[in-house]
N, C-alpha and C positions, 0 to 999 in steps of 0.2 A: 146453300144449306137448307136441308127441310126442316122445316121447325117443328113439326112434329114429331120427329127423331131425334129431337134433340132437347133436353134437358138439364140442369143447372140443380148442384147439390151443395149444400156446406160441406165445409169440410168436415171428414168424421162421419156422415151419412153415405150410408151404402148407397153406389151406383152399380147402373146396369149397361155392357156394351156387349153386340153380338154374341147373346144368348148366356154371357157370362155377370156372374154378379161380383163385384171386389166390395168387403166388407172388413173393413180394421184390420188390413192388413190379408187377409183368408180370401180364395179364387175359389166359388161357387154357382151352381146354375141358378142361371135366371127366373124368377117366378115360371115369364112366360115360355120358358125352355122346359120347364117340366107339364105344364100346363098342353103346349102342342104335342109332347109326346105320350099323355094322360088321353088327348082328346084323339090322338090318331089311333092309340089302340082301344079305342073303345069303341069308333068306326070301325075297326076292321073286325070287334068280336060280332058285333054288330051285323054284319055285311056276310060274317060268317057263319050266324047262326042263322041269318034268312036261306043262305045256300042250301044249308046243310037240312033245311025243315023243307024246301023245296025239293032236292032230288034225293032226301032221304036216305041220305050218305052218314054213315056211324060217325059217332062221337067220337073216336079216335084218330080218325081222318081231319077233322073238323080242327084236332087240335092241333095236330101235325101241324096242317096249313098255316094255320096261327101262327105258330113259333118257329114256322121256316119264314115268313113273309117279316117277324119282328127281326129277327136274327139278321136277315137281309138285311131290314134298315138301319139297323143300329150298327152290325160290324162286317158289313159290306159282302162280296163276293166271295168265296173261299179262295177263285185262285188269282182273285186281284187284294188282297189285301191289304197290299200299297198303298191303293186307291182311297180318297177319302170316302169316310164314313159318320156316322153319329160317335160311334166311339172314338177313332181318329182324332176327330176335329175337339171335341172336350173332355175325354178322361185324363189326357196327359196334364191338359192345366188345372182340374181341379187339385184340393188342397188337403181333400181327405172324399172318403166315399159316403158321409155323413147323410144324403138326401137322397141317395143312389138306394136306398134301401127300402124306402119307402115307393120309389118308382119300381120299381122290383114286385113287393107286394101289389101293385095295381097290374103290372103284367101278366104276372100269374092267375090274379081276378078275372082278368079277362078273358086268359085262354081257359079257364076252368067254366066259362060262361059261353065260350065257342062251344062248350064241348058238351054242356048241361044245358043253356038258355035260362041257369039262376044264380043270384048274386048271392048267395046266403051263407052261412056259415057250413052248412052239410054239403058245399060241393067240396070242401076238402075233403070227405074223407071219400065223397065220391071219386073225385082226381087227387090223389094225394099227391104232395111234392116228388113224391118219388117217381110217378107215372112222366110229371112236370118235365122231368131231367132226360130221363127216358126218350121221351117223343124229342125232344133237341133243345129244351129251354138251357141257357145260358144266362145266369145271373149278373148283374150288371155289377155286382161288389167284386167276382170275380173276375171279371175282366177288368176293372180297375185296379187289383192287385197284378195280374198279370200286366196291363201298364206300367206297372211302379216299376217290376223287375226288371224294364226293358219292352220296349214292341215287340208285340207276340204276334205271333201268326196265327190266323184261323183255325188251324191243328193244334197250337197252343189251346187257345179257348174251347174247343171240342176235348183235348185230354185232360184240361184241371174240368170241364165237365163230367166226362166220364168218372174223375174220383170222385166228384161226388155219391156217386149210382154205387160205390164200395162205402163197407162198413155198416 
C-alpha cells in the first residue's frame, strides 16, 4: 500500500478516490481533477499563443487548434468514441453538473487567450461565445446532459453543439 495515497476520513467527511470526490452522499470531481484539467489548458493556451506569435498565424486558427486539441482530450476521437475519454471515465458518475461550469468558463478563457494573448474581460467581446461554438467548442454541461440521456456519440455532442450556434 503507498501511504501516500492513502488517507483516512471520519465518517461524514468528504473523501477523494481516482479523481472522484463522494460527499454526503453526492459523486463530484476531485479538487485535483479539476485543478489538472485548469492546469493543462492553460499549458496548452500558453503553448498556443507562443506558436501562434512565432509563425504569425491568425487568431482563428490559434483558436481552432485549441478547441480541437481540448475536445480531443476530454471526448476522445470522433470515430472511436467507445474508447475511453475524460468524458467517458467521469460524466456518467457524476451527480449533477454543478462544478462542470465553472471549468467551462476557464476553457473558454483560455481559448479566448489562444486567440488574443489576454486574460481580460474585453476578450469576450473580442471572441464572443458565439465565435466559441463556431470554431468547435463543446461545453462540458452539455455533454453531461447528453450523458444523463444515455451515451452519446461524438455527432451527438457536435449536433446539441451546433444548437447552440441557432437562435
Amino acid at each position: 500500500m503507498n501511504e501516500s495515497k492513502s488517507a483516512r476520513t471520519a465518517p461524514g467527511e468528504p473523501w477523494d478516490f481516482l479523481g472522484f470526490r463522494y460527499d454526503a452522499g453526492a459523486i463530484g470531481l476531485a479538487p485535483v481533477t479539476e485543478r489538472k484539467l485548469r492546469q493543462r489548458s492553460t499549458r496548452l493556451a500558453r503553448s498556443l499563443l507562443r506558436w501562434r506569435e512565432r509563425t504569425g498565424a491568425p487568431a482563428d486558427r490559434a483558436l481552432g487548434a485549441f478547441l480541437r486539441r481540448t475536445n480531443l482530450r476530454l471526448y476522445g476521437v470522433p470515430d472511436e468514441r467507445a474508447e475511453f475519454s475524460w468524458a467517458t471515465w467521469f460524466l456518467p458518475m457524476l451527480d449533477g453538473p454543478d462544478r462542470l461550469g465553472s471549468l467551462d468558463e476557464h476553457v473558454q478563457r483560455e481559448a479566448r487567450y489562444a486567440a488574443t494573448g489576454r486574460r481580460t474581460a474585453r476578450t469576450r467581446s473580442a471572441v464572443p461565445y458565439q465565435a466559441l461554438v463556431e470554431a468547435g467548442h463543446i461545453p462540458l454541461v452539455t455533454a453531461y446532459w447528453a450523458m444523463a440521456d444515455g451515451t452519446p456519440t461524438y455527432e451527438t455532442l457536435v449536433s446539441r453543439r451546433a444548437g447552440l450556434t441557432r437562435g
